[in-house]
C-alpha positions in Angstrom: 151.4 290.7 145.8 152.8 291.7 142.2 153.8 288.0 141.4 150.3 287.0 141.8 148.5 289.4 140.5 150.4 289.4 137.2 149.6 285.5 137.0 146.2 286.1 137.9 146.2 288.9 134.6 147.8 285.6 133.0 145.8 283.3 133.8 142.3 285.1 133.0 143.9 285.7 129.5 144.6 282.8 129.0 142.2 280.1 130.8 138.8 282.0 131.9 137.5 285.4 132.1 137.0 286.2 135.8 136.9 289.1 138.3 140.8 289.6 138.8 140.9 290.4 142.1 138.8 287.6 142.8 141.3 285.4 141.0 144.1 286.3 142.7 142.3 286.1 146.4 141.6 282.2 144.8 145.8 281.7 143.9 146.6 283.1 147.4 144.0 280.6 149.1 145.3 278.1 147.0 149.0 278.1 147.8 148.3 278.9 151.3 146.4 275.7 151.3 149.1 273.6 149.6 152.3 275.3 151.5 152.2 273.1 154.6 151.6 270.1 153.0 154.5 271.2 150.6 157.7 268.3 151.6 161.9 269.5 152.3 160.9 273.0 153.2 161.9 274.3 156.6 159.9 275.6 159.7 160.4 279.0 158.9 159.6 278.9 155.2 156.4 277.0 156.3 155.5 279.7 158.4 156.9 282.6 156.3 154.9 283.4 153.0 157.8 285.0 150.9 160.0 282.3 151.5 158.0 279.3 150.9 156.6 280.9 147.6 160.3 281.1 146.6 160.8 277.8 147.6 157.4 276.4 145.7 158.8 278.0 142.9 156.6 279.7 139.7 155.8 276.3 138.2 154.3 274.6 140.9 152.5 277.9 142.0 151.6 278.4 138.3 150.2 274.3 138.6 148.2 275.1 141.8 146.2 278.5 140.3 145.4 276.5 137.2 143.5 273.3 139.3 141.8 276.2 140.8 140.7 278.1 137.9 139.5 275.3 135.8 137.9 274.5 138.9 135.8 277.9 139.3 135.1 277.2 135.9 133.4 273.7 136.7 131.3 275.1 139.4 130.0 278.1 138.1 126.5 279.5 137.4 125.5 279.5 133.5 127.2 282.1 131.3 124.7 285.2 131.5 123.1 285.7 127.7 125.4 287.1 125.0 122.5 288.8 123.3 119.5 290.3 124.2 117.4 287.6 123.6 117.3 284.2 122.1 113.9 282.6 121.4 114.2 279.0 121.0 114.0 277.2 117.8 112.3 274.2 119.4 112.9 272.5 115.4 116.4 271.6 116.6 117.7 269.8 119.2 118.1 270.8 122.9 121.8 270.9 123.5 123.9 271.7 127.5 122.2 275.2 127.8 119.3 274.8 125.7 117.7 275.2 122.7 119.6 276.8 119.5 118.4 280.8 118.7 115.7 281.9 116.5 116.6 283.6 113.5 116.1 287.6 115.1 115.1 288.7 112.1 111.5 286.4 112.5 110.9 287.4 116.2 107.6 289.0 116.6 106.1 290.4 120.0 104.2 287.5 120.4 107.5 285.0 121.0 107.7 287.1 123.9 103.8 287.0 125.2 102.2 283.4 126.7 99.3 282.5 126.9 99.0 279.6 128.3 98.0 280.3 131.4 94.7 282.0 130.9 92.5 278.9 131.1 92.4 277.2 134.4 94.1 273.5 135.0 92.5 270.5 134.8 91.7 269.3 138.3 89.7 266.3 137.5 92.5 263.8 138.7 91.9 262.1 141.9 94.2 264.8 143.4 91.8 267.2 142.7 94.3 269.8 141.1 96.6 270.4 138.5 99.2 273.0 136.5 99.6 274.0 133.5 103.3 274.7 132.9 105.1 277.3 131.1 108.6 276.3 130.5 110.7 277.0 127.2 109.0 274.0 125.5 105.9 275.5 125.6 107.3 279.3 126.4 110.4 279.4 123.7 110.9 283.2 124.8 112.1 281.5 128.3 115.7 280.3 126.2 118.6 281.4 128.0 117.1 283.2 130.6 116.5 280.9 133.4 112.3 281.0 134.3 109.8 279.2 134.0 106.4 279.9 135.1 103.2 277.6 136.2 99.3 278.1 137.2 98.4 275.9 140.1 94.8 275.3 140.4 93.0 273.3 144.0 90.1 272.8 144.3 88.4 272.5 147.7 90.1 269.8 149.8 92.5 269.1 146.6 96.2 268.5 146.9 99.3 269.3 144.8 101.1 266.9 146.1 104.9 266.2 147.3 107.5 266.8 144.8 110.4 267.8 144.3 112.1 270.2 141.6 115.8 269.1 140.7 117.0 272.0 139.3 115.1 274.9 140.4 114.1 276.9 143.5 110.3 278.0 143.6 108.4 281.0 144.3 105.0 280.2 144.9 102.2 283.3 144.8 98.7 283.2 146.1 96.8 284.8 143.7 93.1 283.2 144.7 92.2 281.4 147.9 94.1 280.0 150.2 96.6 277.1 151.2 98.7 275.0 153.6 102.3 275.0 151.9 104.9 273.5 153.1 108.8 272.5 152.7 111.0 269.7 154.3 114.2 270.0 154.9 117.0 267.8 154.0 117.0 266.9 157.6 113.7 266.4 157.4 112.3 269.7 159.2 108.7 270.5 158.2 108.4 274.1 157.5 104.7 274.8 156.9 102.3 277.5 157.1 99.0 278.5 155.6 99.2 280.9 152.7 96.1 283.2 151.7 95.8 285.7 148.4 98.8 287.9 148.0 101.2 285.9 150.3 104.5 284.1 148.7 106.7 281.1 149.7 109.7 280.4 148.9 111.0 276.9 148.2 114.8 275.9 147.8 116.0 274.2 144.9 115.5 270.5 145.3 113.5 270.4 148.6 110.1 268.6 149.5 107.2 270.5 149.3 103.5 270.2 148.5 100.5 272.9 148.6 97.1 271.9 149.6 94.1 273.2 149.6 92.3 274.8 153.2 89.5 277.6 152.3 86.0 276.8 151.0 86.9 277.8 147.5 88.9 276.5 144.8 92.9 278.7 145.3 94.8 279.7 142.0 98.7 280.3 142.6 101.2 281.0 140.4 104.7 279.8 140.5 107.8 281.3 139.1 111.4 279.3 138.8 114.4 280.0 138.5 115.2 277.3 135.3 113.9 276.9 132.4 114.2 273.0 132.7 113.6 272.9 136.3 112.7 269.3 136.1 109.8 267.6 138.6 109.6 264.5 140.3 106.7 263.7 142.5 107.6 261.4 145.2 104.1 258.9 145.3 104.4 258.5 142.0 107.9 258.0 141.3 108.2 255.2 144.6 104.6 253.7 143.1 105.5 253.0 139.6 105.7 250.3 138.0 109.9 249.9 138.0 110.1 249.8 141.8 109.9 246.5 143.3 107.5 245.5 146.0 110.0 244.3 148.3 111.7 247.6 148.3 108.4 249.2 149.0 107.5 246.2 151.7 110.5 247.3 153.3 110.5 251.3 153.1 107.1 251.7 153.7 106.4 248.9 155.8 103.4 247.7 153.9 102.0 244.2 152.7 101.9 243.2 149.3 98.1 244.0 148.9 98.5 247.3 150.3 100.9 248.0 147.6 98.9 246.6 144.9 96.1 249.1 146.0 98.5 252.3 146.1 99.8 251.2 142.9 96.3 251.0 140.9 96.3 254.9 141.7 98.9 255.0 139.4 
């Protein structure tokens, strides 16, 4: 237990700064994992800790914890904020985790306000809905901090159709009217229920999921997520387009080349 938790000490000095005790759970899981696969060591020391860590030896050990800490390092969340805020200088370019910060000194209360959503969406498309978005391109307050937020307008029979968003999980609230929400599964399970003023939905990152409208009156929701490039792709649409070929189509969808042409003129 010493040996590893001085190299764990080491290690977090030296390669990433992590929860120590959570490092040094990681080293034992590691060597644990790679001691019977571990060649010219005996039954017992297979099957005796203190003896097959001596016969490892530090190096190897040392080799093992590394592979696992660069690999914590790969799969981790993003870095929380190393300041209190950062308001996005949308003048320079986007880099890995966003957009470079404001000078602080020119913040004003209004980088923190938006507006945006006041107005209601344009629902004249044949859907008969749409959103207005507030993500850090349109909200630069949002850099760093991981939201975004939208205003979903239906109107009566109106449908925001399936979609997906890659990067973020979605809560949906009901502030006006009422709708049928739903989420698919990856296994394709429809979960799906009818939503009404107050109510919210959750919908996991990446998952199918579409709202339509059900009352006799237009419905308002508003959607928070948990990225400020959350990303959306709306299935229809993105199968439709122009860059998919028919026979693909003619073979997913099981349709005839004039039915596709039809579906495609939507577009």
């Amino acid at each position: 237990m010493v040996f590893l938790l001085k190299h764990s000490i080491d290690l977090q000095d030296k390669f990433v700064s992590v929860d120590r005790v959570k490092l040094s759970i990681v080293v034992r899981f590691s060597i644990s994992f790679a001691a019977p696969h571990c060649g010219g060591m005996t039954a017992r020391e297979r099957t005796e800790p203190k003896l097959w860590m001596h016969s490892l030896g530090t190096p190897v050990l040392l080799s093992f914890a590394i592979v696992t800490v660069v690999f914590l390092s790969v799969v981790s969340s993003d870095p929380d904020p190393l300041q209190d805020f950062c308001i996005a200088d949308l003048t320079a370019g986007v880099n890995i985790t966003g957009f470079p910060c404001k000078n602080p000194a020119l913040v004003t209360v209004d980088d923190f306000v938006y507006s945006g959503l006041v107005p209601s969406a344009n629902i004249s498309s044949i859907d008969r809905a749409g959103a207005i978005f507030g993500t850090v391109q349109r909200f630069p307050g949002l850099n760093t901090l991981g939201l975004s937020v939208a205003r979903l307008d239906i109107d009566v029979g109106g449908i925001i159709v399936p979609h997906v968003h890659p990067r973020a999980s979605e809560l949906v609230y009901v502030e006006r009217g009422s709708v049928y929400a739903a989420v698919v599964s990856s296994t394709g399970r429809l979960f799906a229920k009818v939503i009404r003023r107050g109510e919210v939905m959750i919908v996991p990152r990446g998952l199918l999921h579409w709202q339509m409208s059900t009352g006799g009156s237009r419905a308002k929701l508003i959607v928070t997520l948990n990225s400020q490039f959350p990303g959306i792709q709306f299935i229809a649409r993105s199968m439709f387009g122009p860059q998919v070929p028919d026979e693909v189509l003619q073979k997913t969808f099981f349709l005839d080349k004039e039915t596709i042409a039809r579906v495609r003129s939507k577009f």
